[in-house]
DSSP file (Angstrom, degrees, kcal/mol; ACC not computed):
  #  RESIDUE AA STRUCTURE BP1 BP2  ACC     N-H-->O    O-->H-N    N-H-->O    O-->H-N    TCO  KAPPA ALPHA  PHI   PSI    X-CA   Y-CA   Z-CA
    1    1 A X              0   0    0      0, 0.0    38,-1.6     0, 0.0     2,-0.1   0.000 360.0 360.0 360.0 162.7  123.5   80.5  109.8
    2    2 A X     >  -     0   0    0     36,-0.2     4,-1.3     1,-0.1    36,-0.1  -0.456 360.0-103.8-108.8-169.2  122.9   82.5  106.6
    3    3 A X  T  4 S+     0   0    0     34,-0.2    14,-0.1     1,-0.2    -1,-0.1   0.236 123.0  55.6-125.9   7.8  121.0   85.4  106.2
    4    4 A X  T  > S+     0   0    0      2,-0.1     4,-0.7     3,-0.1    -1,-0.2   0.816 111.2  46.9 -77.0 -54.6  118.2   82.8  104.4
    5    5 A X  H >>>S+     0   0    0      1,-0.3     3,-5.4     2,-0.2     4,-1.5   0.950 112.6  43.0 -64.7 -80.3  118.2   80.8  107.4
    6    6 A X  H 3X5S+     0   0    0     -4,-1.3     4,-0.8     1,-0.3     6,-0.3   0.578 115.6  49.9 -37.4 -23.8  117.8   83.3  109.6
    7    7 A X  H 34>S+     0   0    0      4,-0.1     5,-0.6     2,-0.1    -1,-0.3   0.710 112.1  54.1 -68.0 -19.5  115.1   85.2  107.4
    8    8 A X  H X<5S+     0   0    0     -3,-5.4     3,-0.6    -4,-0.7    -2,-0.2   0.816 108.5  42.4-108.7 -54.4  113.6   82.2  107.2
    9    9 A X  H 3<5S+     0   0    0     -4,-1.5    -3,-0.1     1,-0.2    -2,-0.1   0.815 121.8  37.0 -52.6 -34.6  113.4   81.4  111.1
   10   10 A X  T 3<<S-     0   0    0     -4,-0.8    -1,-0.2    -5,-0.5    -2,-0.2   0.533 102.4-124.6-130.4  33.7  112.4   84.3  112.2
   11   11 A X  T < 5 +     0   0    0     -3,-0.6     2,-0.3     1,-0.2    -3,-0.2   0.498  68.1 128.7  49.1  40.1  110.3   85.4  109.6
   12   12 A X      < -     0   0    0     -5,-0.6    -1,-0.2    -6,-0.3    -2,-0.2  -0.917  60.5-106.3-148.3 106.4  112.1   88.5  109.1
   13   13 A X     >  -     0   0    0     -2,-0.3     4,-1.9     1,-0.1     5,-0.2  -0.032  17.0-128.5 -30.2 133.2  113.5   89.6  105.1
   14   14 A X  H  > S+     0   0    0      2,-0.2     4,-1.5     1,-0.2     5,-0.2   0.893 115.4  54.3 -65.0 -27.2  116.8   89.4  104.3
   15   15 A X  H  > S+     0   0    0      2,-0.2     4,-0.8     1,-0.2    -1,-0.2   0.934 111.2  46.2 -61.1 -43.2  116.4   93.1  103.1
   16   16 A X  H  > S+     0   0    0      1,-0.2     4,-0.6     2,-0.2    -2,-0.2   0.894 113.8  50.0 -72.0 -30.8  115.0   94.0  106.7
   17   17 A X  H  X S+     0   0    0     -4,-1.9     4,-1.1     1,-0.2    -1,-0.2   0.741 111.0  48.3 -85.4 -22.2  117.8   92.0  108.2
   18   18 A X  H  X S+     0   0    0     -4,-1.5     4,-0.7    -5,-0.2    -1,-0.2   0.484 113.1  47.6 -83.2 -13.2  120.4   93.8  106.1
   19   19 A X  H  X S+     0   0    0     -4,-0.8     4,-1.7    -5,-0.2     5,-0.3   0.573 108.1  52.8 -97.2 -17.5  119.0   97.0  106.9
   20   20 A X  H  X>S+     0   0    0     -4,-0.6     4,-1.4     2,-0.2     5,-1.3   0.876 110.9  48.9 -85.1 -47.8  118.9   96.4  110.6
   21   21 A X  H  <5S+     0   0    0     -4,-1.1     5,-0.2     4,-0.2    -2,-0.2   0.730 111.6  46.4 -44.7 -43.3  122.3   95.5  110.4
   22   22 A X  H  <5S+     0   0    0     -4,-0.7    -2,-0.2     1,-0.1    -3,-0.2   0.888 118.1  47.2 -81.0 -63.1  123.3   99.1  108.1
   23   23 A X  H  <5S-     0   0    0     -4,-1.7    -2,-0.2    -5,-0.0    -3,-0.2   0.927 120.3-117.6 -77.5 -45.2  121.1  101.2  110.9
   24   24 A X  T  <5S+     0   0    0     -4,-1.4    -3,-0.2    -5,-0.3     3,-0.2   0.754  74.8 131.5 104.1  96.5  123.0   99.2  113.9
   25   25 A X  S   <S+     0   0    0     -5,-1.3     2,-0.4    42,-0.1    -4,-0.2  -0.184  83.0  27.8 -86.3  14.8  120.0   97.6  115.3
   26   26 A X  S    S-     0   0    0     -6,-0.6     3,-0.2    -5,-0.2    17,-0.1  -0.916 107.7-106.3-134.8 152.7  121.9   94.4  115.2
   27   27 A X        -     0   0    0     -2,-0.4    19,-0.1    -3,-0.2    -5,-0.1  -0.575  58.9 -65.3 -70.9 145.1  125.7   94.9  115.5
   28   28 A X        -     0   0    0     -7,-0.1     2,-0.2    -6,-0.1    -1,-0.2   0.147  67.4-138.2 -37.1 114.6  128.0   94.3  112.2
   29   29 A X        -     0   0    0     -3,-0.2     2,-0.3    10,-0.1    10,-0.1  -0.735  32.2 -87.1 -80.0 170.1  127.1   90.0  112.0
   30   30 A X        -     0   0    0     -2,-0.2     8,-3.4     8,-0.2     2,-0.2  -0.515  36.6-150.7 -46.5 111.8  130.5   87.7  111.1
   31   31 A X  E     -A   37   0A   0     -2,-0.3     2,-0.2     6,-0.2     6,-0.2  -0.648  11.6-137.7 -94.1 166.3  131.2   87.3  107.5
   32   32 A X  E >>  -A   36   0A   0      4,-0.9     3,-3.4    -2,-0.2     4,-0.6  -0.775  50.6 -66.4-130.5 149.0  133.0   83.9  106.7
   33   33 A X  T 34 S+     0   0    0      1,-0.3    -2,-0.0    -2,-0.2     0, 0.0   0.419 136.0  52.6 -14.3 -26.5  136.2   84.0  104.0
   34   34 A X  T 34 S-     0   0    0      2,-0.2    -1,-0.3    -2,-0.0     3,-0.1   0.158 119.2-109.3-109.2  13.2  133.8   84.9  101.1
   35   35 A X  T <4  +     0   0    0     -3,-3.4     2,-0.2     1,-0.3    -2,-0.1   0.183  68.9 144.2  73.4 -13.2  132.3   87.8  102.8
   36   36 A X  E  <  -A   32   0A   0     -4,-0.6    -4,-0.9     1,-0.1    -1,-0.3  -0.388  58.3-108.1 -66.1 119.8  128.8   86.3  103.4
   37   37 A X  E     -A   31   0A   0     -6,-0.2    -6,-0.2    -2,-0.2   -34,-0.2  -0.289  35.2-171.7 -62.6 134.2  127.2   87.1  106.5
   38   38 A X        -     0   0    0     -8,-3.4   -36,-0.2   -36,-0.1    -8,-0.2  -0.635  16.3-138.8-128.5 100.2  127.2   84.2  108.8
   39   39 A X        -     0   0    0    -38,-1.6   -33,-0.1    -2,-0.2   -10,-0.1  -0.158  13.8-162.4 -45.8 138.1  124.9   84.7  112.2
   40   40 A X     >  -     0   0    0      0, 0.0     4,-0.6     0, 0.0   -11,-0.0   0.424  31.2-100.3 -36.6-164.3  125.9   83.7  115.0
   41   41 A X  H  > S+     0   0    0      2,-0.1     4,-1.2     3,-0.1    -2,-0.1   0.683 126.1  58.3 -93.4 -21.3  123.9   83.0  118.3
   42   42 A X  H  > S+     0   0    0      2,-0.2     4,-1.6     3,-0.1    -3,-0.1   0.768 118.9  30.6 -81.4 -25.5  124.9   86.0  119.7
   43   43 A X  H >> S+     0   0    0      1,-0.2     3,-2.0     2,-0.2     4,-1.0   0.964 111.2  66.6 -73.1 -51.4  123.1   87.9  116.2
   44   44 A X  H >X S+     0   0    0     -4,-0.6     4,-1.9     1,-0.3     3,-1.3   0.656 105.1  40.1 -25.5 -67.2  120.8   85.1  116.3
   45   45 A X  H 3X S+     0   0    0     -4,-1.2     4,-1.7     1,-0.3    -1,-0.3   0.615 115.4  50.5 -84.7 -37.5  119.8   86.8  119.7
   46   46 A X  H <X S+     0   0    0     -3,-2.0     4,-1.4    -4,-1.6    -1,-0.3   0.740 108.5  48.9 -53.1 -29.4  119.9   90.4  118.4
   47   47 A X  H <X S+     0   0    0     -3,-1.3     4,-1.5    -4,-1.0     5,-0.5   0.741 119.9  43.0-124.8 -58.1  117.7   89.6  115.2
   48   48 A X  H  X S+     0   0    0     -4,-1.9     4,-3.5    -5,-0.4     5,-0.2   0.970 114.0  50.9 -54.6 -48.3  115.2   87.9  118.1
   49   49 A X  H  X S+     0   0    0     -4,-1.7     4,-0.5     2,-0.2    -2,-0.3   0.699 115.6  40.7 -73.2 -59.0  115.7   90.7  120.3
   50   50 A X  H  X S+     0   0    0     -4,-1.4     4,-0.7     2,-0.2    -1,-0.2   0.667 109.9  60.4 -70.2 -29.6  114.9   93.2  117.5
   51   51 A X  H >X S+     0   0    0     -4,-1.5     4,-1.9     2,-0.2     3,-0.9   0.925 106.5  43.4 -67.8 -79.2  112.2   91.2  116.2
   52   52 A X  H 3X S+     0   0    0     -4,-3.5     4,-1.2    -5,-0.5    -2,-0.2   0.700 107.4  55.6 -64.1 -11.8  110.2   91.3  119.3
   53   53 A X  H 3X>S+     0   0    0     -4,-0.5     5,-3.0     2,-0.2     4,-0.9   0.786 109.5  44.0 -91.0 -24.7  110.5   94.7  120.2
   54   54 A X  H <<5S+     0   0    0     -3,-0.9    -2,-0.2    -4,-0.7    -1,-0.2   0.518 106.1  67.8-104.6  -1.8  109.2   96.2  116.7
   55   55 A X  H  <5S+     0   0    0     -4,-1.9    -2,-0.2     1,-0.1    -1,-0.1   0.928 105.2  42.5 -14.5 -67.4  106.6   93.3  117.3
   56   56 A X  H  <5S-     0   0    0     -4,-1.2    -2,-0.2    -5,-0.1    -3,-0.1   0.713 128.0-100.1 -65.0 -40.7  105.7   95.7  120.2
   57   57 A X  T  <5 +     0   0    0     -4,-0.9     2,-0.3     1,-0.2    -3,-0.2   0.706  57.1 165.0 125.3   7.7  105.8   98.6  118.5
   58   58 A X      < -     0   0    0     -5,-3.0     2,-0.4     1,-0.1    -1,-0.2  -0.445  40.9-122.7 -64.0 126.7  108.8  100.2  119.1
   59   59 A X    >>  -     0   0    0     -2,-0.3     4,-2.4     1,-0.1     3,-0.8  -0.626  15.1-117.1 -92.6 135.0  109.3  102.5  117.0
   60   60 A X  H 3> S+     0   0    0     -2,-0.4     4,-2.0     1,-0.2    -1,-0.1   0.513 117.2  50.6 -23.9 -31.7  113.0  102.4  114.6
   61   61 A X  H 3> S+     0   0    0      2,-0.2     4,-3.7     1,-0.2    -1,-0.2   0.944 114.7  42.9 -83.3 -58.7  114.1  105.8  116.2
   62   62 A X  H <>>S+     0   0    0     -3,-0.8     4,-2.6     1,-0.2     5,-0.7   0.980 118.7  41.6 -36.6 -60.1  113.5  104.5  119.8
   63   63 A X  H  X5S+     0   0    0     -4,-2.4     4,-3.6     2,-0.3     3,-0.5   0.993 106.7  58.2 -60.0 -51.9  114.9  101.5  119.4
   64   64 A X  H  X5S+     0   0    0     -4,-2.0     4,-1.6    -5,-0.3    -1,-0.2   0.913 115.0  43.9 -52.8 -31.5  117.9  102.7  117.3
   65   65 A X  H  X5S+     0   0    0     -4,-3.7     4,-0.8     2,-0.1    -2,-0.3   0.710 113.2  54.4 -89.8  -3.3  118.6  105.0  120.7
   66   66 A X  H  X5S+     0   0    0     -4,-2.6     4,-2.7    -3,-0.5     5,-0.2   0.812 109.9  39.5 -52.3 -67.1  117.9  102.2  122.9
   67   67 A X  H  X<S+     0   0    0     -4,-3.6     4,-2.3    -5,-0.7    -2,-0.1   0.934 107.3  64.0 -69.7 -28.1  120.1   99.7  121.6
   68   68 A X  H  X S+     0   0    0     -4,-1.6     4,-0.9    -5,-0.3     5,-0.2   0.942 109.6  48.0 -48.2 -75.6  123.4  102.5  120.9
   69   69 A X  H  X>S+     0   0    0     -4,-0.8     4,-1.7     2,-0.3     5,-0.9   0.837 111.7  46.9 -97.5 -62.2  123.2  102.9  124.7
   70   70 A X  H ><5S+     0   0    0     -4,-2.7     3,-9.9     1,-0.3    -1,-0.3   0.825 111.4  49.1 -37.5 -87.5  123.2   99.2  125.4
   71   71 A X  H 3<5S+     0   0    0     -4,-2.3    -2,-0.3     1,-0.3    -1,-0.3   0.709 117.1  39.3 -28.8 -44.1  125.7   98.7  123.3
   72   72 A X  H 3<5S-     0   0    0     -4,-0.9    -1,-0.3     2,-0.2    -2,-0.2   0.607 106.4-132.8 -67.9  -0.5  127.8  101.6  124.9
   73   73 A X  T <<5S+     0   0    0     -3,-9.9     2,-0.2    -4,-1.7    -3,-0.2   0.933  71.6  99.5  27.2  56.0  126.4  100.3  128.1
   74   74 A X      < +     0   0    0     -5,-0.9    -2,-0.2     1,-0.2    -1,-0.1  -0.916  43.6  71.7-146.6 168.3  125.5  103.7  129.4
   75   75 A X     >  +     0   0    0     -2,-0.2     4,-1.9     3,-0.1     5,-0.2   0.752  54.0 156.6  99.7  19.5  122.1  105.4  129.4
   76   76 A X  H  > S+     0   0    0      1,-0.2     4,-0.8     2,-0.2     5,-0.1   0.848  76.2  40.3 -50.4 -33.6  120.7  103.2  132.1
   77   77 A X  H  > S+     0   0    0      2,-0.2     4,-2.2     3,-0.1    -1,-0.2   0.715 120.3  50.2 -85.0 -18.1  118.1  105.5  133.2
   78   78 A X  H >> S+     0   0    0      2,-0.2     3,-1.8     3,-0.1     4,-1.0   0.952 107.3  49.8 -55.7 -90.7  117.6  106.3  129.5
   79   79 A X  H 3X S+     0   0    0     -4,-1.9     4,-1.4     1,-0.3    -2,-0.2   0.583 109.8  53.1 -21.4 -42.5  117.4  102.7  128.4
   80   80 A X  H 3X S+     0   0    0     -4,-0.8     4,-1.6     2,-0.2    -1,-0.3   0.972 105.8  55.9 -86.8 -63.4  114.6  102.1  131.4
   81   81 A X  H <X S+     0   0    0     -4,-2.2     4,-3.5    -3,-1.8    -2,-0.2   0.860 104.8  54.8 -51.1 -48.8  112.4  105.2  130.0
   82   82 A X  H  X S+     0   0    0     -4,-1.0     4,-0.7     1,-0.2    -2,-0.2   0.760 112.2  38.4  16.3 -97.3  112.3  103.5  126.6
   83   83 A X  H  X S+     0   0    0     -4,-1.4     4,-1.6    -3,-0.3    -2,-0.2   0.497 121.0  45.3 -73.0 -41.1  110.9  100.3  127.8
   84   84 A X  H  X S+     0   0    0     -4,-1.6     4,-3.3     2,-0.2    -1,-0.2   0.933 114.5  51.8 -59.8 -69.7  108.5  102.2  130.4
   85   85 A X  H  < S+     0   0    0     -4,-3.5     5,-0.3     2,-0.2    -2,-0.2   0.901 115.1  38.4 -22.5 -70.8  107.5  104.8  127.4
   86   86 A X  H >X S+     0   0    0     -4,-0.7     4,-3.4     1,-0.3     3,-0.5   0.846 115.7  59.9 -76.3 -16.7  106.6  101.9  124.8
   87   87 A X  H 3X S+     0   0    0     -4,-1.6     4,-3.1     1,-0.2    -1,-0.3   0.987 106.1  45.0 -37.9 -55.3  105.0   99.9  128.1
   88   88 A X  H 3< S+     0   0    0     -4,-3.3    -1,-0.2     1,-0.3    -2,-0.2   0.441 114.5  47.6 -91.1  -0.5  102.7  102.7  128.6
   89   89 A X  H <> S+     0   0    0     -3,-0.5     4,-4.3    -4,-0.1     3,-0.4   0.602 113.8  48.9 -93.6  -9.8  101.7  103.0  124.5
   90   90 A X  H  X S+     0   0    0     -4,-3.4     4,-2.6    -5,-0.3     5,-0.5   0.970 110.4  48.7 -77.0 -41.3  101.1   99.3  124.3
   91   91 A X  H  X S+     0   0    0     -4,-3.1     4,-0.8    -5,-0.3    -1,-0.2   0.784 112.1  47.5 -48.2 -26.9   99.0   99.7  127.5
   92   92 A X  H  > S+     0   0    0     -3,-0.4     4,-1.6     2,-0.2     3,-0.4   0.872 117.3  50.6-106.0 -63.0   96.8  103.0  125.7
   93   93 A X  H  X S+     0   0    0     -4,-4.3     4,-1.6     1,-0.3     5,-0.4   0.974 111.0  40.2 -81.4 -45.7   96.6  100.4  122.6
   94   94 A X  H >X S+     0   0    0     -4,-2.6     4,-1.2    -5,-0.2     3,-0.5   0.830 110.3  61.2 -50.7 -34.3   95.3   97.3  124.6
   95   95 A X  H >X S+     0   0    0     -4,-0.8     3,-3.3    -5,-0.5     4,-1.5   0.983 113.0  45.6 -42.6 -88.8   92.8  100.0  126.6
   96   96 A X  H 3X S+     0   0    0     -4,-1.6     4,-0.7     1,-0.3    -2,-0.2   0.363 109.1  46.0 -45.7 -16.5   91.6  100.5  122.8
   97   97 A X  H <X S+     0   0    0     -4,-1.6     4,-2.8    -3,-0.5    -1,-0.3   0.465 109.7  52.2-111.9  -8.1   91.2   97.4  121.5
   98   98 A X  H <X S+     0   0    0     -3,-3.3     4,-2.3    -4,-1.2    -2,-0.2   0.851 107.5  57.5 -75.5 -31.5   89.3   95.9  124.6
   99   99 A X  H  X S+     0   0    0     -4,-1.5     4,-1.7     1,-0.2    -2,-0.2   0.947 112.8  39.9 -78.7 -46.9   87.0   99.0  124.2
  100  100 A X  H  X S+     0   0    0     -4,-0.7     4,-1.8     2,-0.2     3,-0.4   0.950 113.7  50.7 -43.5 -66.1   86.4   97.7  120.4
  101  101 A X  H  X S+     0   0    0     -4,-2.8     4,-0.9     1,-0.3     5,-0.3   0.858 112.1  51.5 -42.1 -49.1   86.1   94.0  121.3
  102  102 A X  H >X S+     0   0    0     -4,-2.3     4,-3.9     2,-0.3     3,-1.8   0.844 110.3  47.3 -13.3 -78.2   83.7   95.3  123.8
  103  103 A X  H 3X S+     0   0    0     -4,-1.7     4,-2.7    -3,-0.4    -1,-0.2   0.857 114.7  49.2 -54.8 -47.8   81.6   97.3  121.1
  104  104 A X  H 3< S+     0   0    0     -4,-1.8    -1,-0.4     2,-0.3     4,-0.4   0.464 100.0  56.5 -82.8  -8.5   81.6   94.7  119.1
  105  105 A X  H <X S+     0   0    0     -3,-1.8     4,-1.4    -4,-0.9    -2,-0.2   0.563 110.8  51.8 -62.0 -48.2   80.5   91.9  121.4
  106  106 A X  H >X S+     0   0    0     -4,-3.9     4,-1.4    -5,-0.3     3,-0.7   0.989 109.6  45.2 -80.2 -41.6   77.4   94.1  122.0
  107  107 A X  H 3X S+     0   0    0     -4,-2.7     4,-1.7     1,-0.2    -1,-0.2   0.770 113.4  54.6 -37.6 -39.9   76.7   94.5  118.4
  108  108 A X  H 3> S+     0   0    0     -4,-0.4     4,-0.7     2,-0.2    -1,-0.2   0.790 107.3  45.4 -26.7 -57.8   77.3   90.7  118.2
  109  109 A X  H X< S+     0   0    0     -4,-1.4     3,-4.6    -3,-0.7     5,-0.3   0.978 111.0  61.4 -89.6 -81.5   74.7   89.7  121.0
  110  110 A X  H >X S+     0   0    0     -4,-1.4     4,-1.5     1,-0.3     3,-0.7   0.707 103.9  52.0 -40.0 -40.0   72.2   92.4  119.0
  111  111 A X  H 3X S+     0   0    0     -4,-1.7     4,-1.3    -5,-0.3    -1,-0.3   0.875 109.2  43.9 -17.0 -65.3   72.5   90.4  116.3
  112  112 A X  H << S+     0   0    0     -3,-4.6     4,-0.4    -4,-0.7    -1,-0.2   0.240 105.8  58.0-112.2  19.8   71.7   87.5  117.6
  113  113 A X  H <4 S+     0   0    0     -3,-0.7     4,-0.5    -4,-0.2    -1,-0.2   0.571 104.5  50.6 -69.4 -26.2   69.1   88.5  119.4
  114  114 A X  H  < S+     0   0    0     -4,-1.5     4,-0.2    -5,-0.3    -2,-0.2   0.848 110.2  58.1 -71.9 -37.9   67.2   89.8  116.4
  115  115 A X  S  X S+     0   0    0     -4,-1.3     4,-0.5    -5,-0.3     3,-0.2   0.950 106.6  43.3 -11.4 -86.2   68.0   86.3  115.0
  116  116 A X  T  4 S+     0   0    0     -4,-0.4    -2,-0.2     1,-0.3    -1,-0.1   0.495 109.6  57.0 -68.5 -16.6   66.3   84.3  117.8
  117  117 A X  T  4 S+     0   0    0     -4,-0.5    -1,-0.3     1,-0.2    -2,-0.2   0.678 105.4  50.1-104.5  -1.4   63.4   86.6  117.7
  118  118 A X  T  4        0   0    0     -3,-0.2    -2,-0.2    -4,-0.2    -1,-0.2   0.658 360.0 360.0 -94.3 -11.0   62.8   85.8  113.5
  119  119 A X     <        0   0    0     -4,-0.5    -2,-0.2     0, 0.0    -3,-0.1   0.572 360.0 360.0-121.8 360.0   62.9   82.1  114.4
């Protein structure tokens, strides 16, 4: 695939995908005879891989020492703290945003009780 398609599938810039590439959060992709990156499934899978993880919130620095160690495949107990680490901010953020739906559900209902009592 080209670096269109692939921007284009996974909704992801070809500047952010060339930069992911430059920082080694996806490994060097396969250029074809004219030097034009052409992904593979195995980038394909990086570029998904990467995708979802700054979804989550991992932040570039993390991630960038995450994925060196995969890639060297050493750093298991490393690797594990990561994924544990960004568990335990996504958990702190979901904590924070139930306490806002929350707030705002009761603000909601006062609404529309003050509503129901003008009609």
């Amino acid at each position: 695939m080209t670096i269109g398609e692939v921007s284009e599938k996974y909704e992801i810039t070809a500047d952010t995908l060339r930069y992911y590439e430059r920082i080694g959060l996806i490994p060097p992709v396969p250029r074809n005879k004219n030097g034009i990156r052409n992904f593979d499934e195995e980038a394909c899978r990086w570029v998904s891989f990467v995708k979802c993880m700054r979804s989550a919130g991992v932040q570039i620095e993390a991630l960038i020492e995450y994925v060196t160690l995969l890639q060297a495949n050493t750093g298991v107990e490393r690797r594990k703290n990561i994924l544990i680490e960004q568990r335990a901010r996504l958990q702190k953020q979901e904590e924070h945003l139930r306490s806002t739906i929350e707030r705002l559900d009761y603000k909601i209902e006062n609404y529309e009780k003050l509503f129901a009592k003008k009609n």
